[in-house]
C-alpha positions in Angstrom: 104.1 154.4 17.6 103.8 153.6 14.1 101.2 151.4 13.1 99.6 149.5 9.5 96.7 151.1 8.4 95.2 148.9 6.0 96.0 145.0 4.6 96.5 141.9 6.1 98.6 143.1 8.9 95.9 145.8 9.4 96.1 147.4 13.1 99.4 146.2 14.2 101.2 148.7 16.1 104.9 148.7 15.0 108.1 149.2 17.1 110.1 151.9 16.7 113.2 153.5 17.4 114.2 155.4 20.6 115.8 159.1 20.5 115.8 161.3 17.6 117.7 159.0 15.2 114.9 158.1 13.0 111.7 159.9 12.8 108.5 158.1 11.9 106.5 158.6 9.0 103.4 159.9 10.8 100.0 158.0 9.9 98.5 161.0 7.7 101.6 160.6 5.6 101.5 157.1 5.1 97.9 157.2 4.4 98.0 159.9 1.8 101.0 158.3 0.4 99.6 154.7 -0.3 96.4 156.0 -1.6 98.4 158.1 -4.3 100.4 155.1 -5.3 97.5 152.2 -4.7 97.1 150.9 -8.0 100.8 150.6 -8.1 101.2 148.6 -5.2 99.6 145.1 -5.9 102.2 142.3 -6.8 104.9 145.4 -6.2 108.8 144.5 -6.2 109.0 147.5 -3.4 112.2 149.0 -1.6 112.4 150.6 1.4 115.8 153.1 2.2 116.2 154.2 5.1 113.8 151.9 6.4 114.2 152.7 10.3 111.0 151.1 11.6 110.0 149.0 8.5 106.7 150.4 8.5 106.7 151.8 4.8 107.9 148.3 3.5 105.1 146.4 5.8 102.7 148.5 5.4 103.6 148.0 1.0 103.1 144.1 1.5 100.5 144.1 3.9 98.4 146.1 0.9 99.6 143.6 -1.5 103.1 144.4 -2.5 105.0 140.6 -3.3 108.0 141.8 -1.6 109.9 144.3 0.3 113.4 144.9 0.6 114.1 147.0 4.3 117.5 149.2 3.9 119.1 150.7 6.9 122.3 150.9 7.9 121.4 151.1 12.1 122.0 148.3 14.1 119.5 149.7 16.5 117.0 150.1 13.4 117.9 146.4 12.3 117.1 144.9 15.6 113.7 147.3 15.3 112.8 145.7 12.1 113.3 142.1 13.0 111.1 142.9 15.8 108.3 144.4 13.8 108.6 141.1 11.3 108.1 139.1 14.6 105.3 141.0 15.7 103.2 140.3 11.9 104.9 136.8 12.1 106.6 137.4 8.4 110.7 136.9 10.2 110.5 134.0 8.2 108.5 135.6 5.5 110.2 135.1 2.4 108.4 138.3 1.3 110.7 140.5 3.2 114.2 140.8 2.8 116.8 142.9 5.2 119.7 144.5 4.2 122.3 146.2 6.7 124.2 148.2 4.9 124.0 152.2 3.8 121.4 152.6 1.2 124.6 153.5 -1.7 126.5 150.1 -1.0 123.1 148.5 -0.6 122.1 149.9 -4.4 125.3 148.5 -5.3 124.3 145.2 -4.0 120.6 145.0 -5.4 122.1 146.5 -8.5 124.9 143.5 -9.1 122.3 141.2 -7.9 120.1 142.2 -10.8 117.6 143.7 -9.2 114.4 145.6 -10.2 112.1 147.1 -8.0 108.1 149.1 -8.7 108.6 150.8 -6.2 111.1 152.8 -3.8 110.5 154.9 -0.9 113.4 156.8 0.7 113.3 158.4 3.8 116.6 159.6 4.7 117.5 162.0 7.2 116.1 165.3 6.1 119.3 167.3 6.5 120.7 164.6 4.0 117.9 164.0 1.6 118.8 166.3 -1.5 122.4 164.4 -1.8 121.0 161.4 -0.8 118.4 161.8 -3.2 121.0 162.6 -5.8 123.2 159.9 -4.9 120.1 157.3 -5.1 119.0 157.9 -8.1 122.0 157.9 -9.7 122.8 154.4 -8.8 119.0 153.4 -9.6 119.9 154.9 -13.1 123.8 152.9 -13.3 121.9 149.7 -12.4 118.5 150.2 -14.0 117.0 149.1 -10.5 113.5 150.9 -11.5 111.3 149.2 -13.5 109.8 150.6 -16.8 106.7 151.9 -15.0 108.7 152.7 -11.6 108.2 155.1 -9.3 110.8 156.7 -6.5 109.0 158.6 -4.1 111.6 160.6 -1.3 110.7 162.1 1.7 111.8 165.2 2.0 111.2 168.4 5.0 109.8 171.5 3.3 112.3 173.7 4.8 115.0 172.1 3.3 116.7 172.0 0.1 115.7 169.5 -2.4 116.1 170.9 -5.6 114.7 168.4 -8.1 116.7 169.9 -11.2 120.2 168.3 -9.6 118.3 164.9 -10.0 119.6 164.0 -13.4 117.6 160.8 -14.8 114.5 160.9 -13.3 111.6 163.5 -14.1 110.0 164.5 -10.8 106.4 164.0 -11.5 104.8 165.3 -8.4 105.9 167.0 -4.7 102.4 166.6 -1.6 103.3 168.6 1.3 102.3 167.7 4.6 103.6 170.4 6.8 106.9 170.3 6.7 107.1 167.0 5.1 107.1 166.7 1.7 106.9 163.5 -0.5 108.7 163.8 -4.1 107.8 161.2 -6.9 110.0 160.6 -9.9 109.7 158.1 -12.6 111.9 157.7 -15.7 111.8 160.4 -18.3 
């Protein structure tokens, strides 16, 4: 079970998903993950895609982060993340926004709105992540959804493709493996 390391919500151990539909960002990844982007993360507009659990998006405003925006297009993931929001008491939160939808119509709906984000984390599924990745951050790009000093981080498996130069727009800055999971940041060129 996932569970927030650090921050106000410190300790809580999350719901998650049942069956192989959505796979957890394990602790050590998390961990290493927020103390890479720390500095980044106080007052944070963050996204979460592919949100599953909500634990990346928690865990962002439990360190600090103003907001989150959860992204997944599961209703079995929704219901998940409304629980999880119960369980830190922020369902009524107005720090936490969720969105149904699948991450490109949900870009298409922050990006009309306006919106601009710090951060975003995707997670998608990892047979899916180089297109998905592609596909992301070419609507992040249409609708200038990353701020100036932005950051997209995607996770990413390390025996899968995820080739970095089909990623027109961003400049990948910096790949951490973790076994077979590998976290990619890009910010603008």
């Amino acid at each position: 079970m996932p569970r927030v390391v650090t921050g106000k919500y410190r300790g809580t151990v999350l719901f998650a998903p049942k069956g192989d539909m959505t796979r957890p960002t394990t602790d050590k990844v998390k961990e290493s993950l927020f103390s890479i982007i720390q500095h980044r993360v106080p007052d944070a507009q963050f996204l979460d895609l592919f949100a599953g659990s909500g634990q990346i998006g928690i865990e962002a405003v439990s360190r600090g982060a103003e907001s989150a925006v959860l992204v997944d297009k599961g209703g079995e993931q929704i219901s998940v993340i409304k629980r999880n929001l119960g369980k830190i008491r922020a369902d009524k939160d107005d720090s936490f926004r969720i969105i149904r939808a699948p991450y490109d119509k949900a870009l298409d709906m922050l990006g009309e709105e306006g919106r601009k984000f710090d951060l975003i984390y995707m997670d998608p599924p990892y047979r899916m992540a180089e297109e998905a990745a592609i596909r992301a951050i070419g609507k992040v790009i249409q609708y200038g959804l990353l701020g100036d000093d932005g950051m997209l981080m995607c996770e990413h498996a390390s025996d899968v493709d995820f080739d970095v130069s089909k990623m027109s727009g961003l400049k990948a800055v910096r790949s951490c493996s973790y076994g077979l999971t590998v976290i990619t940041f890009f910010c603008k060129e």
